[in-house]
N, C-alpha and C positions, 0 to 999 in steps of 0.2 A: 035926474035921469037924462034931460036937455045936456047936462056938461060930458057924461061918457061917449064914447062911438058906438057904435053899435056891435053887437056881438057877429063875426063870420062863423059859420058851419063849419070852417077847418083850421084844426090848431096850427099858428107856424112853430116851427122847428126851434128847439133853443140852440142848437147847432148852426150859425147859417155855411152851411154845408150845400154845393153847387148841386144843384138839383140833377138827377139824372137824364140825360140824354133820353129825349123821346121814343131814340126808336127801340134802347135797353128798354125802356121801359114797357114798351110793346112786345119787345120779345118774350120777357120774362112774364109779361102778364099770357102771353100767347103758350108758352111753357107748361104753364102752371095751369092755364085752363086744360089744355089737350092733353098735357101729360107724357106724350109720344117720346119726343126727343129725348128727355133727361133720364128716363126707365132705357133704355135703348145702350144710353152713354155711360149709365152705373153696371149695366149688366157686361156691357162691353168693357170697360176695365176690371170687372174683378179678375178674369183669367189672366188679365200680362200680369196682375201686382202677386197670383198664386205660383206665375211660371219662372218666373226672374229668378229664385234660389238654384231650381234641378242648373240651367245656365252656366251658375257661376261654379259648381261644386266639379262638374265634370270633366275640366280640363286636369285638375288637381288631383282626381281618384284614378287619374289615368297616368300622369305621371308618377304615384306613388306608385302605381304597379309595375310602369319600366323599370323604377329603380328599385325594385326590388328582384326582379328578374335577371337585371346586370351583375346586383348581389349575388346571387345566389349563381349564375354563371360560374363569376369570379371565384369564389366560393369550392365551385366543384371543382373547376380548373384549376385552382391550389393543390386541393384535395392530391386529382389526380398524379398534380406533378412529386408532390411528397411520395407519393407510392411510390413512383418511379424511380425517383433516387434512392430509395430505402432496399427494392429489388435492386437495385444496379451494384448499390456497395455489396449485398449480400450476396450476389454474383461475382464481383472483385473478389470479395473474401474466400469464398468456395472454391474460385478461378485460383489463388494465390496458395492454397492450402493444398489442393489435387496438384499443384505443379510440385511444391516442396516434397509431397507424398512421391508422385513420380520421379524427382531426381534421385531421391535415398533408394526405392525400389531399383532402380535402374545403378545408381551404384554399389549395390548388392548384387544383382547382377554381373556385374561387370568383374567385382570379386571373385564370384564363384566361377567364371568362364576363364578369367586368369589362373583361379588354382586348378583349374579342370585340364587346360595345357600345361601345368606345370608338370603335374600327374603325367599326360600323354608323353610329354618331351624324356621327363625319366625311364617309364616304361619302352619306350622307342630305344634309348641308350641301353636300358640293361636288357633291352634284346638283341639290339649288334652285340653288347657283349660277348653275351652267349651263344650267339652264332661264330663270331670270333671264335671263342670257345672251341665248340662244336666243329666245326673247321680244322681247326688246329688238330683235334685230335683226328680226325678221321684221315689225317694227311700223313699223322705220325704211325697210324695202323698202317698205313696201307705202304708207309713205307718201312715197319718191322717185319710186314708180312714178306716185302717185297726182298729182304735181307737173311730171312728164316729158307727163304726159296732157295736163292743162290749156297746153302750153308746146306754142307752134305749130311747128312743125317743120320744118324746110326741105328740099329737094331729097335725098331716099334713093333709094337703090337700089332697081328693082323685084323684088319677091320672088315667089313663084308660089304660088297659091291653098295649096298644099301647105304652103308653109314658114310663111305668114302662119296658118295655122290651128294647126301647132303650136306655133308663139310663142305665139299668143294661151291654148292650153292650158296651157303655162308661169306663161303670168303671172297670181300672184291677180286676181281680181276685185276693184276697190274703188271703192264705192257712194258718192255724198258723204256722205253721214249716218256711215258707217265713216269716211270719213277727218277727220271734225271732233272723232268719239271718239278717230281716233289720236291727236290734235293733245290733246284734253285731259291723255291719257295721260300725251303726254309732256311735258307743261307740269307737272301733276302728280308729275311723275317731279323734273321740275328744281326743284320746290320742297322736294321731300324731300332733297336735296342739302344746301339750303342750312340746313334743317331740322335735320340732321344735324351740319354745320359746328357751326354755332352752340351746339349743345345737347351736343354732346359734344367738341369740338374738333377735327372728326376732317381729318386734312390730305386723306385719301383723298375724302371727300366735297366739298371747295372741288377738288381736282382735275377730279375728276369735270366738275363748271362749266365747268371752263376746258376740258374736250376738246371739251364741245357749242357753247362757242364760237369753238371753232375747227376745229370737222366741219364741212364744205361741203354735206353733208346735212341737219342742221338749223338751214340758215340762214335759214327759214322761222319757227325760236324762238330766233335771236341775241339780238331785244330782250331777252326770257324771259330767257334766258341770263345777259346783261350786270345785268336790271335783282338776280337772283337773286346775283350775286357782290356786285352792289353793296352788296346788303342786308347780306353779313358782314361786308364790310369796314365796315360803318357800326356794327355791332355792335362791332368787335374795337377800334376806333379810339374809341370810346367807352366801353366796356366793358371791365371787371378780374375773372377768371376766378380769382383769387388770393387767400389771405388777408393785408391788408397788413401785418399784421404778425410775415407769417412770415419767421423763418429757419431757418438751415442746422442740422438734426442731427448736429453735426460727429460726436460720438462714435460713430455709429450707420454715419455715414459715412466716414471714418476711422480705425476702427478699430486700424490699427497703425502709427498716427502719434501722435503727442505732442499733438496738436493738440486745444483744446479750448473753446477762439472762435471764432467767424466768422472773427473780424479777424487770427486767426491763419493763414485758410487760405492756399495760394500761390496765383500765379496756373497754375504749371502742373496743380494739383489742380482750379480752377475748371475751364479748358480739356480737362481730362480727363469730370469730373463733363458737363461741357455735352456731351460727344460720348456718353457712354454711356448709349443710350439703354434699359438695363435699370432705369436708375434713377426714381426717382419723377418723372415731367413739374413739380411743385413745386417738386423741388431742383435742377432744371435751369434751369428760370427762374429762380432765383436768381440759379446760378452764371452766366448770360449779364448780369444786370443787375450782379451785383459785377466780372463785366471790366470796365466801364466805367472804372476808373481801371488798366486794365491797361498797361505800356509793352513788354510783347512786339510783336515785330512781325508776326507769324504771328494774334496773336488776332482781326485785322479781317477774315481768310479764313475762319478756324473761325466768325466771326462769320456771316458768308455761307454756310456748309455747314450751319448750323444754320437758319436762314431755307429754305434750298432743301430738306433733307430731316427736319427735325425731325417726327413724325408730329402732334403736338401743335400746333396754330394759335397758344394762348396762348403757347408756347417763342418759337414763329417772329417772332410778334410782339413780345418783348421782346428776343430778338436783333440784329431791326430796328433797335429803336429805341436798342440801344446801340451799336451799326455807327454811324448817324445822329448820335449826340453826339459819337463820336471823330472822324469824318471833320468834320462840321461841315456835312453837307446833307443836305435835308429828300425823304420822296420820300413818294408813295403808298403806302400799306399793301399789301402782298401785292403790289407792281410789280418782282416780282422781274424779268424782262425788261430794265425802264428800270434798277435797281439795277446788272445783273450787266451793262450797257454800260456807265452811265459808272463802274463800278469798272475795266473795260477800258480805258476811255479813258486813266483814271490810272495804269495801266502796272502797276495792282493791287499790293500786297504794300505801298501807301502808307501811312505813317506818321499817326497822328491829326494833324490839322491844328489845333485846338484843342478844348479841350473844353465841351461842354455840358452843364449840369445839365438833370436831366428835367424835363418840363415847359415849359423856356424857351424863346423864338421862337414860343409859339402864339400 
């Protein structure tokens, strides 16, 4: 028992681990007794270690809400602009659609307002006609009446104050000095006829001529009359209204024939050309002066339908004259009368008798 030590009251450590500082060790023991501080220091941290999450989460649920907001901006502002364009073409389209509507409407328009003066401008013409017309004749009354007056009158019937007073209200008044203006009038009148003839070839105006002399009314301006026919015919019989060295536009005029000379045309193509009178008054006188060496027997009557109704003076008179070289006799210009008897005499439908180059027997 002498050899062990003695036993201490405190176990050492099998650790040797530095002992704690005195004054830790006061503290802790000072701690542990009172209790105070360390209750104080756990109650005091639980709230930062519960608050720390709300912290961190709240910058994060705030930016997910800007950008969502931005979206959804974005979003509508597409939206919108999509409308916009969708109204704007469908604006274009309706815009583009009511313009074409309006130019057709308005060229309908424009139609009808042309034919609507075409109508005025003829109705305006064939009313100066008819006042022409009307005119004329009231100038030819007044001057029969004013020729019935001068003309001594033999044995009538007595009539009673009554009925002689309404005749006399009937009938114009005419003054000699009025009926010497009638008279120039229509002297006047008969030179623009011939005026007419001559300057434009017009058949209607040498017509004309020939009614006033052969009206019974004014046979008081026969001379006039006669001296004014004579005058065309002195023109036509002298006179070439043509260029002499035209010919035929076969191509132009033939068109779906083969034909591409003159000298190629037939004669029933002349014969045709000479009666339609849609065609140029040039190419028709031609076609009457190339029958001339024609041997149908029908082309000396067309010859004669062309004289009597050719509207053209210059046609008629070279129709004439080629009727006159086949038959082989000479006649007056424009004496269609004397012509269209002794073609009768000849039993008509006579064959050329021999032929004559133009020009020859004058």
């Amino acid at each position: 028992m002498a050899d062990h030590p003695p036993s201490t009251p405190v176990r050492k450590p099998l650790l040797k681990d530095t002992p704690p500082a005195p004054e830790t060790v006061a503290t802790q023991s000072r701690v542990l007794v009172t209790g105070g501080p360390a209750v104080k220091k756990a109650k005091a941290s639980t709230p930062e270690t519960d608050s720390s999450p709300s912290v961190a989460w709240g910058p994060i649920f705030l930016l997910a809400l800007f950008q969502i907001a931005l979206t959804g901006a974005a979003l509508f502002w597409g939206v919108n602009h999509f409308q916009q364009q969708l109204t704007n073409s469908k604006i274009g389209t309706s815009a583009t659609a009511d313009n074409s509507g309006l130019k057709v409407s308005l060229d309908q328009a424009n139609a009808q307002i042309a034919a609507l003066q075409r109508q005025l401008d003829a109705q305006g013409e064939e009313r100066e006609r008819t006042q022409n017309r009307l005119q004329e004749m009231a100038d030819r009354m007044a001057l029969v009446i004013q020729q019935s007056s001068y003309t001594p009158a033999g044995e009538s019937p007595r009539v009673s104050a009554s009925d002689a007073s309404q005749i006399a209200a009937m009938l114009p008044s005419v003054t000699p000095a009025t009926g010497e203006l009638i008279l120039i009038k229509e002297r006047n009148r008969l030179t623009s006829y011939a005026d007419k003839a001559i300057a434009t070839g017009s058949r209607e105006a040498l017509q004309s001529l020939v009614d006033a002399m052969m009206d019974p009314a004014m046979k008081h301006l026969i001379h006039a009359a006669q001296a004014e026919f004579k005058r065309v015919q002195a023109y036509y019989d002298m006179g070439i209204g043509i260029d002499p060295g035209y010919t035929l536009p076969v191509r132009e005029l033939f068109k779906d024939t083969p034909v591409t000379r003159e000298a190629d045309v037939t004669t029933v193509q002349l014969q045709t050309l000479l009666m339609d009178q849609k065609q140029p008054w040039e190419a028709r006188l031609r076609a009457a002066f190339l029958l001339r060496s024609s041997t149908e027997s029908d082309t000396n009557n067309l010859l004669l339908k062309a004289l009597k109704e050719d509207p053209v003076l210059d046609v008629a008179k070279q129709a004439q004259i080629t009727f006159e070289n086949r038959v082989g006799r000479k006649f007056r210009l424009f004496d269609i009368p004397a012509i269209d008897a002794w073609w009768q005499a000849q039993g008509g439908n006579k064959p050329a008798l021999k032929m004559i180059e133009p020009g020859a027997g004058k």
